[in-house]
N, C-alpha and C positions, 0 to 999 in steps of 0.2 A: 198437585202436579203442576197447575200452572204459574203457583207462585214457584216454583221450583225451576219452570224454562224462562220465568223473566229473570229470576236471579242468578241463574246456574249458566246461561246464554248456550251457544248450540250444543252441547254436551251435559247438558242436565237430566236429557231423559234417558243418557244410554249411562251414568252414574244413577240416576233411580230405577235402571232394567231388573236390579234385585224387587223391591217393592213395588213396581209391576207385577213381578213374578208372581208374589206372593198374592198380588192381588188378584190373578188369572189364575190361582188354584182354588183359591177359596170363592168363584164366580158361579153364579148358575149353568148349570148343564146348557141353556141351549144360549152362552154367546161364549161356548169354548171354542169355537172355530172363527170368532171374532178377534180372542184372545192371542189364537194359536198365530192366525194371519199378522196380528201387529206385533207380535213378540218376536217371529220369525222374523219381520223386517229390521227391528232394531238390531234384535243378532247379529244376524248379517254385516248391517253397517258395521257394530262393533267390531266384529272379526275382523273385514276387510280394515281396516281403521288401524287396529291393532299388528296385523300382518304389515300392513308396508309402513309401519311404525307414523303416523298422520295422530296429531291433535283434533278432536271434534272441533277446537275455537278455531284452527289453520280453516277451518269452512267456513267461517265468516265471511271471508275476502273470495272465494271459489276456492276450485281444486288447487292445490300449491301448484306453482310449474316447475318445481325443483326434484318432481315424483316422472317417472317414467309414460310414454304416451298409454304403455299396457296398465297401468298404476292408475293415470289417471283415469282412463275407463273402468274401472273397478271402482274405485270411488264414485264416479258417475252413475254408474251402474246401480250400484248397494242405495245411493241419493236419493236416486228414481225410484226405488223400489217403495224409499219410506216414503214418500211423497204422490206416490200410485193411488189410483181411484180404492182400490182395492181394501190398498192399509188405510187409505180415508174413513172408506166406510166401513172398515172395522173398527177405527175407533171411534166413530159417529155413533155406531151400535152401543158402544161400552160406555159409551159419554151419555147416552139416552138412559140406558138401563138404571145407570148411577142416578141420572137427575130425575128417574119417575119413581125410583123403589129406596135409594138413602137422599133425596132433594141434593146429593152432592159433585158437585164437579170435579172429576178426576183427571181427563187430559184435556 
């Protein structure tokens, strides 16, 4: 996954959201709520992204300003959410459990 967000730049994780997926079914029972919390963020962004029709790379530079003020808080919004203490430490959990139980780095 992380050779994936250096090559893939801001929209690599929400093009690997399938193999996430897959990887959050096939997880142990107790970091499904770790799972559940960063998967819902990526969602999110996705949708909102997809809704007012935005490129993950148009993030690079900020929000466009060619999107709506209610537009751009949405985008803002969904940003914040992935970037939240919250989905941090869910995927601090899921990056720890990777690197004690397969030694491997996933996000």
């Amino acid at each position: 996954m992380t050779r994936t967000a250096d090559e893939g730049g801001a929209g690599a994780f929400l093009d690997a959201l399938p193999i996430l997926e897959e990887l959050a079914q096939g997880s142990p029972s107790d970091l499904k709520d770790e799972w559940q919390t960063y998967l819902t963020s990526l969602r999110n962004l996705r949708d909102v992204l997809a809704e007012i029709a935005v490129d993950p790379e148009e993030l690079a530079d900020g929000v466009p300003t060619r999107l709506s003020k209610a537009e751009r808080q949405r985008v803002r919004g969904a940003v914040r959410n992935v970037r939240s203490v919250e989905t941090r430490q869910a995927a601090q959990g899921i990056t720890q459990q990777a690197l004690d139980v397969c030694d491997v780095q996933i996000l």
